[in-house]
C-alpha positions as CSV (number, residue, x, y, z in Angstrom):
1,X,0.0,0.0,0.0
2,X,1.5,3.7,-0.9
3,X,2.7,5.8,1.7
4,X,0.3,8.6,2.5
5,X,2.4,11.5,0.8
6,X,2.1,14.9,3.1
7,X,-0.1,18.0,1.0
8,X,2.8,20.1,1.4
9,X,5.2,17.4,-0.2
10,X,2.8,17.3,-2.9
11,X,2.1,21.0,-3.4
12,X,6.5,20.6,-3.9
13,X,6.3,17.8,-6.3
14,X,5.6,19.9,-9.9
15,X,8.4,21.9,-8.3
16,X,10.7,18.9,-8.6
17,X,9.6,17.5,-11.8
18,X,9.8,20.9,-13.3
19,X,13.4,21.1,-12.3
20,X,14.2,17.3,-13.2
21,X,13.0,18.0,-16.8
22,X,15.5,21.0,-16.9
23,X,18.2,18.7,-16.1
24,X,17.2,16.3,-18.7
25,X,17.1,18.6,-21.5
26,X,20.6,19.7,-20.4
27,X,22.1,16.1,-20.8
28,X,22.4,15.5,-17.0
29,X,21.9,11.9,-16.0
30,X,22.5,12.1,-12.3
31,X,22.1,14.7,-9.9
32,X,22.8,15.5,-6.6
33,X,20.5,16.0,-4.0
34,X,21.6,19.5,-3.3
35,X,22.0,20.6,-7.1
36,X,18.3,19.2,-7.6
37,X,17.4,21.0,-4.2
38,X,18.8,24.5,-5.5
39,X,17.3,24.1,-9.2
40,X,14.1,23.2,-7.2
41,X,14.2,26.4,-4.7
42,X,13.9,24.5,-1.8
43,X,16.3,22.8,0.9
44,X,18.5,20.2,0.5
45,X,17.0,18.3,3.6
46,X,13.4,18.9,3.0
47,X,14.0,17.6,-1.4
48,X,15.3,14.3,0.5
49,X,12.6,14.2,3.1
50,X,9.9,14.6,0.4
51,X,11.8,12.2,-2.2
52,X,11.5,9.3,1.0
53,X,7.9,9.7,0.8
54,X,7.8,8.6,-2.9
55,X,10.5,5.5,-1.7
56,X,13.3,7.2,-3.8
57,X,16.7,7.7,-1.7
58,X,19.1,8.0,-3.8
59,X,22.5,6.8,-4.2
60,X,25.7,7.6,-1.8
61,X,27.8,9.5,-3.9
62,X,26.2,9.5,-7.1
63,X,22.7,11.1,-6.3
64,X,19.4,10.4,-8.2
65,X,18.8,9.1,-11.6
66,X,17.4,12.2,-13.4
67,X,15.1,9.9,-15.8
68,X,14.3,7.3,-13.1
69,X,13.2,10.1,-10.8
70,X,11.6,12.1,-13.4
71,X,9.6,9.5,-14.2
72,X,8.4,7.9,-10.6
73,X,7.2,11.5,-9.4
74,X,5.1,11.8,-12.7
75,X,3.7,8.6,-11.9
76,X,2.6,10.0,-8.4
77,X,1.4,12.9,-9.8
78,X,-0.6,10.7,-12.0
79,X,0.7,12.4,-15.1
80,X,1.0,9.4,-17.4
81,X,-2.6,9.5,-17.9
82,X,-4.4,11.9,-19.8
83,X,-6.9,14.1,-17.8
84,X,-9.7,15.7,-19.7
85,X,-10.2,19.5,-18.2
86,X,-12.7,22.1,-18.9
87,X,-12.7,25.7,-18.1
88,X,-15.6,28.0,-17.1
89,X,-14.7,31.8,-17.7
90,X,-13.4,32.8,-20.3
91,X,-12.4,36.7,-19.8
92,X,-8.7,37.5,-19.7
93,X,-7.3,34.9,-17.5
94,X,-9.2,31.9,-18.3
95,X,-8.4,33.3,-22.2
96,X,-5.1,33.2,-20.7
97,X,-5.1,29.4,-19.0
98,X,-7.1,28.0,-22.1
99,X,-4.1,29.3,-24.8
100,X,-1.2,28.1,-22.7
101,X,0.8,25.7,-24.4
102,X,2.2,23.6,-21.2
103,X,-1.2,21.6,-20.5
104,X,-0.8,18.8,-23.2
105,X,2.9,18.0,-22.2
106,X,2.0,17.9,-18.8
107,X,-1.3,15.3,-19.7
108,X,-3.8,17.6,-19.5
109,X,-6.3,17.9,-22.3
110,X,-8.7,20.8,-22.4
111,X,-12.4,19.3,-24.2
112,X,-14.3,22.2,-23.2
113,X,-14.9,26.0,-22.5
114,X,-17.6,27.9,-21.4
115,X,-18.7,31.4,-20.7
116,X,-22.4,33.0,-20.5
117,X,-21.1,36.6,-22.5
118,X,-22.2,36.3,-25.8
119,X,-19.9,38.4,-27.0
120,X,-17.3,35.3,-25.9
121,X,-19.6,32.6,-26.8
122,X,-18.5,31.0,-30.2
123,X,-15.1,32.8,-30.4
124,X,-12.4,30.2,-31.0
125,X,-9.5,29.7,-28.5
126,X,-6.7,27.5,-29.1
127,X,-8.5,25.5,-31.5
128,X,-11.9,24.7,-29.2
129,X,-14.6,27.1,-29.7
130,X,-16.3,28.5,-26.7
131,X,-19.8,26.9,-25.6
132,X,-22.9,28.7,-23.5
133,X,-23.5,27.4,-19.8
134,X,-25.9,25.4,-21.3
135,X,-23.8,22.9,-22.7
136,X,-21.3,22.2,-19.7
137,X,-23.1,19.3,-18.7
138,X,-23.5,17.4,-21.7
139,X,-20.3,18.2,-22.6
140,X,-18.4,17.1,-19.2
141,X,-20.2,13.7,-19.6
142,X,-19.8,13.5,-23.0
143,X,-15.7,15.0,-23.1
144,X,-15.1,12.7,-19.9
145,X,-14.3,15.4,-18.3
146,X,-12.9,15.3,-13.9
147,X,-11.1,18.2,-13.9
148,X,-12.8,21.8,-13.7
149,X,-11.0,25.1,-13.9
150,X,-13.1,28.0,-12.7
151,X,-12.2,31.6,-13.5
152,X,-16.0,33.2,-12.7
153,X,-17.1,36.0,-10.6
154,X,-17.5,35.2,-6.4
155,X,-21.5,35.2,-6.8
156,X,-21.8,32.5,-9.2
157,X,-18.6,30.3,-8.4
158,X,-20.8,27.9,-6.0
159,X,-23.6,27.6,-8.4
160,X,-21.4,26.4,-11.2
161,X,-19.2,24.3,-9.5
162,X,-22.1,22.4,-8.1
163,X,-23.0,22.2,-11.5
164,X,-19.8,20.6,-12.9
165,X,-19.8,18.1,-9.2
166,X,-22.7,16.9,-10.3
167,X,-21.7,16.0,-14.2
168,X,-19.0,14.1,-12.9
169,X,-16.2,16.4,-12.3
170,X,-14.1,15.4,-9.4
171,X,-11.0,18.0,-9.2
172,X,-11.7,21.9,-9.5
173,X,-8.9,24.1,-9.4
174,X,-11.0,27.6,-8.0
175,X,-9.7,31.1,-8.7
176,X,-13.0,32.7,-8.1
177,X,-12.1,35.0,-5.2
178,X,-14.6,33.0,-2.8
179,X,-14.8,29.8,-0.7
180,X,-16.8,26.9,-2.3
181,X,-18.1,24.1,-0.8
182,X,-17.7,20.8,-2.8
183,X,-18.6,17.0,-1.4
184,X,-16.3,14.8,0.7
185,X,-15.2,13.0,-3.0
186,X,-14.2,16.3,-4.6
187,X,-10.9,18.0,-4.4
188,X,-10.4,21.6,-4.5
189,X,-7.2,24.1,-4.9
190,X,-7.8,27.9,-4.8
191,X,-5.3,30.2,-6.2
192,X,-6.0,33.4,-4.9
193,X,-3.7,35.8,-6.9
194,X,-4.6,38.8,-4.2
195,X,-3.1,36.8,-1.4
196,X,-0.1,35.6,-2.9
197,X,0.6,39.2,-3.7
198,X,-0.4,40.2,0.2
199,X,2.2,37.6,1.5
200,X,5.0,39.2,-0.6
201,X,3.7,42.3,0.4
202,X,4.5,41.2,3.7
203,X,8.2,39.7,3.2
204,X,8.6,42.9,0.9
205,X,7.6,45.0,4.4
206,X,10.3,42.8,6.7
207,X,12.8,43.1,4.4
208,X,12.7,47.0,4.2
209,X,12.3,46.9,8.0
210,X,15.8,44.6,8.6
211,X,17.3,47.4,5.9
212,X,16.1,50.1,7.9
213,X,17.8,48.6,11.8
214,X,20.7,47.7,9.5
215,X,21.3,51.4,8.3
216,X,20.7,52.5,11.9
């Protein structure tokens, strides 16, 4: 039976698989656990303590197999499967999410979009044309879809996401600027751009302060 993998490790993993493929595509076939750790942005001590999670320790004094590694913490990320995503909201960022280029290599597939502006409805993005609210549904079912990216306004964000929970979708990754409340089954990951930009705020603030004692 796998070993229950923290949610910070996890939240770490892309971080480690981005920087693995890096190393690949520069020819490197071994790496040590503090030049992965570095190219990752995190600790040397922490990379290994997450890495023993996935059963992956390395080698004394020759590190990890970039390839091997690579490939086991895409297998835990369940990457090597194809996942079927829509997106609701399609104003600038979900324009944004639906034209990025990085989803197929990664195993994502986007089947469907979806806004309720008709001035949106019907324009082509990325080769799928955008559908009315009307359609999501059907078209969750029909696409196969379980993931669900949301990128409405706060009022409606509950609304349509019990709306995709009940077609089937079993992931939704929420930047609405709200809390919504999903089954026991369901997983959901908020990225609340404000925040984010509220905690640097915040390390931006220290970091002035420390600058200010320093000078007196």
């Amino acid at each position: 039976m796998p070993v229950e993998v923290p949610e910070a490790t996890v939240s770490r993993l892309p971080q480690y698989l981005r920087a693995l493929s890096a190393l690949a595509e520069a020819g490197l076939r071994t790496v040590s656990s503090e030049a992965l750790a570095e190219a990752a942005g995190v600790g040397s001590a922490k990379l290994r303590k997450d890495l023993s999670y996935l059963g992956s320790y390395g080698t004394r004094g020759v590190g990890y197999e970039v390839g091997e590694l690579h490939q086991h913490i895409a297998d835990r990320l369940g990457l090597t499967s194809s996942w079927r995503v829509v997106i609701v909201g399609i104003g600038n960022l979900g324009h944004a999410l639906a034209g990025y280029g990085g989803f197929a290599s990664r195993g994502f597939s986007v089947v469907g979009l979806f806004d309720v502006d008709p001035t949106v409805v019907g324009e082509v993005v990325s080769g799928l044309r955008v559908r009315p609210l009307d359609d999501l549904e059907a078209t969750v079912r029909e696409g196969g879809a379980t993931i669900a990216v949301l990128t409405v306004p706060a009022g409606v964000a509950q609304g349509v996401c019990d709306r995709l929970v009940a077609a089937g979708v079993t992931s939704v990754l929420n930047f609405a600027p709200t809390v919504i409340r999903v089954p026991d089954h369901v997983d959901v990951r908020k990225v609340d751009l404000a925040s984010e930009l509220q905690i640097l705020a915040f390390h931006a603030q220290r970091k002035a302060h420390v600058r200010v004692g320093e000078v007196v």
